[in-house]
DOLUM-499390 format. One line per field, with one value per residue: x, y, z of N, C-alpha, C in turn; residue number from 1. Coordinates in steps of 0.1 Angstrom, whole numbers. Layout:
N
n_px: (X, ...)
n_py: (Y, ...)
n_pz: (Z, ...)
ca_px: (X, ...)
ca_py: (Y, ...)
ca_pz: (Z, ...)
c_px: (X, ...)
c_py: (Y, ...)
c_pz: (Z, ...)
pos: (NUM, ...)
END
This chain:
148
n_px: (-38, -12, 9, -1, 10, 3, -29, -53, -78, -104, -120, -156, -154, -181, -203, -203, -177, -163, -166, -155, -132, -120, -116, -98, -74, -73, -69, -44, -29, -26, -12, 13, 10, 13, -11, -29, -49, -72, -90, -113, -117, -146, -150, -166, -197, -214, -239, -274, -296, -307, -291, -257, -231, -198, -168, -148, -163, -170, -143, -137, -152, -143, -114, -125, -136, -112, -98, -114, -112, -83, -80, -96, -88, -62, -66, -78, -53, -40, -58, -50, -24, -22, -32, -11, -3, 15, 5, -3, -16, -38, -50, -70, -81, -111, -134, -152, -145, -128, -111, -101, -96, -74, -53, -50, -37, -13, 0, 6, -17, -27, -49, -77, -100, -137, -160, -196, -227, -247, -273, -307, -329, -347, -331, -302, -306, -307, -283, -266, -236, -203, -188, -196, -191, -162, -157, -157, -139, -113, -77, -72, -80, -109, -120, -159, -170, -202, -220, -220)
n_py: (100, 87, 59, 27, 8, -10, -30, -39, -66, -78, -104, -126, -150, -144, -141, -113, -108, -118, -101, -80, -89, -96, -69, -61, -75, -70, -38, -44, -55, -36, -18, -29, -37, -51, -76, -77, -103, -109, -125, -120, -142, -146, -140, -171, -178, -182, -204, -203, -221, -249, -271, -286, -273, -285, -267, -277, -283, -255, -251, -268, -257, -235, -241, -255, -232, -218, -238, -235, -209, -207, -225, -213, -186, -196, -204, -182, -169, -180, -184, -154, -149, -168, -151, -132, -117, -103, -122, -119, -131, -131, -141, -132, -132, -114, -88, -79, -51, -39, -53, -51, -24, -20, -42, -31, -6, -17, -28, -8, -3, 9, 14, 2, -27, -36, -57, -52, -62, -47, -49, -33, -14, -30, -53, -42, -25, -45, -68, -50, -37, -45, -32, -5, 4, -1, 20, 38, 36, 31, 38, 46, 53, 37, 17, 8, -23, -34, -66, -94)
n_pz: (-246, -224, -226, -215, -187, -175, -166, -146, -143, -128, -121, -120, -133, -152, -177, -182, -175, -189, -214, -207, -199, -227, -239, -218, -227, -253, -250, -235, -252, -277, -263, -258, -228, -196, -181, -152, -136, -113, -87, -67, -33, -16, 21, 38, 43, 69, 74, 79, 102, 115, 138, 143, 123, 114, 116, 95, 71, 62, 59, 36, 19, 13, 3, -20, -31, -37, -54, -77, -80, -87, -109, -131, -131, -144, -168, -182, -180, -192, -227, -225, -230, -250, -270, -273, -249, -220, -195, -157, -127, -98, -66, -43, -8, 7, 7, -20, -38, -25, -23, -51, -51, -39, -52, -71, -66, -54, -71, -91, -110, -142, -151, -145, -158, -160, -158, -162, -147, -156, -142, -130, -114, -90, -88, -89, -66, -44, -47, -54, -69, -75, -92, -97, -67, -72, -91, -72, -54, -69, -74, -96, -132, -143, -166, -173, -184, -205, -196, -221)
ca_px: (-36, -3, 9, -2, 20, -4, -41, -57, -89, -109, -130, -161, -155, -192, -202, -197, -164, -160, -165, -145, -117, -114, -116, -88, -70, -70, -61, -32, -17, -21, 0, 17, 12, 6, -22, -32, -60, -76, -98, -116, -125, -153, -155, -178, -211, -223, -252, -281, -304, -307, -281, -242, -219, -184, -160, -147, -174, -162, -127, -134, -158, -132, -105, -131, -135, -97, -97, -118, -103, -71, -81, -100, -78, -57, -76, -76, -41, -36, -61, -42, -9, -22, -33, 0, -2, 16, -8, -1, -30, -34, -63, -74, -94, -118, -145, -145, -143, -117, -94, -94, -86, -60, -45, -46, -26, -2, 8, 3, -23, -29, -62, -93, -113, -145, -174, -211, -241, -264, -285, -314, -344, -346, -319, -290, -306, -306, -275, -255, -227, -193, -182, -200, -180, -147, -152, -159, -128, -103, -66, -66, -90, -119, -137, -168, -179, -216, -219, -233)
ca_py: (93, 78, 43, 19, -4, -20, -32, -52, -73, -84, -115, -136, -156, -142, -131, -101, -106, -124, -95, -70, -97, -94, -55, -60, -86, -62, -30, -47, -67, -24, -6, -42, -37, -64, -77, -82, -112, -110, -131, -123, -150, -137, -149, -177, -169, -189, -210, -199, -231, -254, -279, -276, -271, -285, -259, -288, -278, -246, -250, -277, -246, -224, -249, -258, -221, -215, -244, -236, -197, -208, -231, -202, -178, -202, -204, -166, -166, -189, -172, -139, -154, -172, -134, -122, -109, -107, -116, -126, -137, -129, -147, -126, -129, -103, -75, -75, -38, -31, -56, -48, -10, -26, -44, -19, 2, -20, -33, 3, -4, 19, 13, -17, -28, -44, -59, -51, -73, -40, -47, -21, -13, -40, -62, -38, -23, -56, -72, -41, -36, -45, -21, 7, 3, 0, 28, 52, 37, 27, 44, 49, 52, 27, 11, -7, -32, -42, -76, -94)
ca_pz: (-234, -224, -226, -204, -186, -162, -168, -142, -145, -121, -130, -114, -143, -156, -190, -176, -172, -202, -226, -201, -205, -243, -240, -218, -234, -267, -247, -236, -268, -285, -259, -251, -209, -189, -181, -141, -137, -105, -87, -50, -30, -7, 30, 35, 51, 83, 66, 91, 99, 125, 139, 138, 109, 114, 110, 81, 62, 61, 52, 26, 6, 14, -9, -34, -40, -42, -63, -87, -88, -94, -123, -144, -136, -149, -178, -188, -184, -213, -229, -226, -236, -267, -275, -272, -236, -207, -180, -143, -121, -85, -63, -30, -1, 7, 2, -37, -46, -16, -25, -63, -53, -27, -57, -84, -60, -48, -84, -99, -120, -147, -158, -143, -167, -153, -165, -153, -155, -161, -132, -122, -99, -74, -85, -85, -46, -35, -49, -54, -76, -74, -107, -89, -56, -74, -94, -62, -45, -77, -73, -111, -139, -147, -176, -173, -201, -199, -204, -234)
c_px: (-22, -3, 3, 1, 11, -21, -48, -75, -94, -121, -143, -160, -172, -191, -200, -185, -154, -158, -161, -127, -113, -111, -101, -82, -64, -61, -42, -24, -15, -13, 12, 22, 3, -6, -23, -47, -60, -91, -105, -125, -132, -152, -164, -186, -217, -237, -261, -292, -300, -298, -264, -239, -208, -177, -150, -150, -171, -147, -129, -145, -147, -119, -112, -131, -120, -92, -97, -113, -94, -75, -89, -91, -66, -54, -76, -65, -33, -39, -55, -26, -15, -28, -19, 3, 4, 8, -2, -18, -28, -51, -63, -79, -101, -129, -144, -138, -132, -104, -90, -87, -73, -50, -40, -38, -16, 7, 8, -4, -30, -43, -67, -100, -123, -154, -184, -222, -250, -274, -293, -321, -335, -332, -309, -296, -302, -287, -263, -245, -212, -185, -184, -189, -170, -145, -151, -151, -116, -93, -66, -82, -98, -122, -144, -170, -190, -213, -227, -240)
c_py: (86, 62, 38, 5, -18, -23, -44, -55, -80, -91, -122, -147, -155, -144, -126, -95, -109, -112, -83, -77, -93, -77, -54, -65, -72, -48, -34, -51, -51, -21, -21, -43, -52, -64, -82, -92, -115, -114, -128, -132, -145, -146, -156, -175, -178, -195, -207, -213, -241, -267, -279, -277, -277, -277, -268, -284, -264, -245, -263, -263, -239, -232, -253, -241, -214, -222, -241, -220, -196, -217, -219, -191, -182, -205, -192, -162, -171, -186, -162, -144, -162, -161, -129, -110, -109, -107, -130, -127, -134, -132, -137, -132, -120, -95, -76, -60, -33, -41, -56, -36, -16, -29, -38, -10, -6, -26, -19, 0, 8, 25, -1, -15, -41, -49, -57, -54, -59, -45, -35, -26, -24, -50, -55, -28, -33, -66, -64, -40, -33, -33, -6, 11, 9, 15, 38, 49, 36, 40, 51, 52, 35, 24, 2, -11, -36, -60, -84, -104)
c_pz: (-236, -225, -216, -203, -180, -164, -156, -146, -137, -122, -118, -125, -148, -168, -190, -183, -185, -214, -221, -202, -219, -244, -235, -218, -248, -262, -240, -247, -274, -283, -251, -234, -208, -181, -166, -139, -125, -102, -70, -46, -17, 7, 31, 45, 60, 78, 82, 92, 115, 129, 139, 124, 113, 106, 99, 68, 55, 53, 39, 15, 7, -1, -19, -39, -44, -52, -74, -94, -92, -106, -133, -142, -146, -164, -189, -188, -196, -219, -239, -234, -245, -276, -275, -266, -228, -197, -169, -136, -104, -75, -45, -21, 2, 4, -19, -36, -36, -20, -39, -62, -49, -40, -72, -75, -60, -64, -95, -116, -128, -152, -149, -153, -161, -156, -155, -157, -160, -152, -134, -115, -88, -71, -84, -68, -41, -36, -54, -67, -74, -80, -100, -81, -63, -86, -87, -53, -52, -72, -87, -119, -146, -155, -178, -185, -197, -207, -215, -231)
pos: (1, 2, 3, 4, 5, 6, 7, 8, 9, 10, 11, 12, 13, 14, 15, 16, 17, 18, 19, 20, 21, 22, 23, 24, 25, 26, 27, 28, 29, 30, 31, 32, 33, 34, 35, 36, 37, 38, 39, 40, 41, 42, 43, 44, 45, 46, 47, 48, 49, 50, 51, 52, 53, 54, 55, 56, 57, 58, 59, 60, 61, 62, 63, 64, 65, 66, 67, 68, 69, 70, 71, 72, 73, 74, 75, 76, 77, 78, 79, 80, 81, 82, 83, 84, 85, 86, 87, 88, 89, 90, 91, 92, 93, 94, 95, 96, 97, 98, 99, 100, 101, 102, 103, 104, 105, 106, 107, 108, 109, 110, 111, 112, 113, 114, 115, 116, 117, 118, 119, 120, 121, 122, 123, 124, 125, 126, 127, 128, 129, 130, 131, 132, 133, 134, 135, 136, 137, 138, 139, 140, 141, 142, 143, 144, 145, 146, 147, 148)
END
């Protein structure tokens, strides 16, 4: 396999993600590529229930979750750089698995490395799989980490 320049990572800050981080954390420092650390923040979901909401409400979860993605990403980029990585960070909005292909393309990412809870039966019908998705839309090649 050739070098690789470009590695992105796309994190929920899980466990998960945590032991697909170090995987790619290590594949980068060998072939020393940079490390992409990506975070999607999901639209927020109309709480269904009786009485209004102020659109307020809304935009103040909307900044706490931008908040809190920019501080771990934050986080993993330090991290990654006291590894002896280059890693940049890039926070979305979006679909998960469409805006990781989106940004593995658009930064020509050479590889995703992803972590995956290992769901089955009911719980991966019901709650699906990100990793799944992104490997049946990625630009590039994929590797999942299960997580521990």
């Amino acid at each position: 396999m050739s070098r690789l320049r470009r590695i992105l990572h796309p994190s929920d800050f899980s466990r998960a993600s945590g032991a697909a981080f170090a995987r790619a954390t290590a594949m980068a420092k060998a072939d020393r590529a940079q490390l992409l650390l990506v975070h999607v923040l999901a639209p927020p979901v109309p709480i269904a229930g009786e009485g209004y909401i102020s659109p307020k409400v809304y935009d103040d979860l909307e900044a706490s979750a931008r908040t809190y993605g920019q501080q771990h990403l934050g986080a993993l980029q330090a991290k990654a750089r006291k590894a002896g990585v280059k890693a940049v960070t890039l926070l979305v909005d979006g679909v998960a698995h469409e805006q990781i292909a989106r940004a593995a393309k658009s930064k020509k990412a050479d590889l995703i490395v992803i972590g995956t809870h290992g769901r089955t039966g009911l719980a991966k019908f019901f709650l699906g799989s990100v990793a799944s998705r992104v490997v049946a839309v990625a630009p590039c090649p994929v590797l999942t980490v299960r997580g521990k």
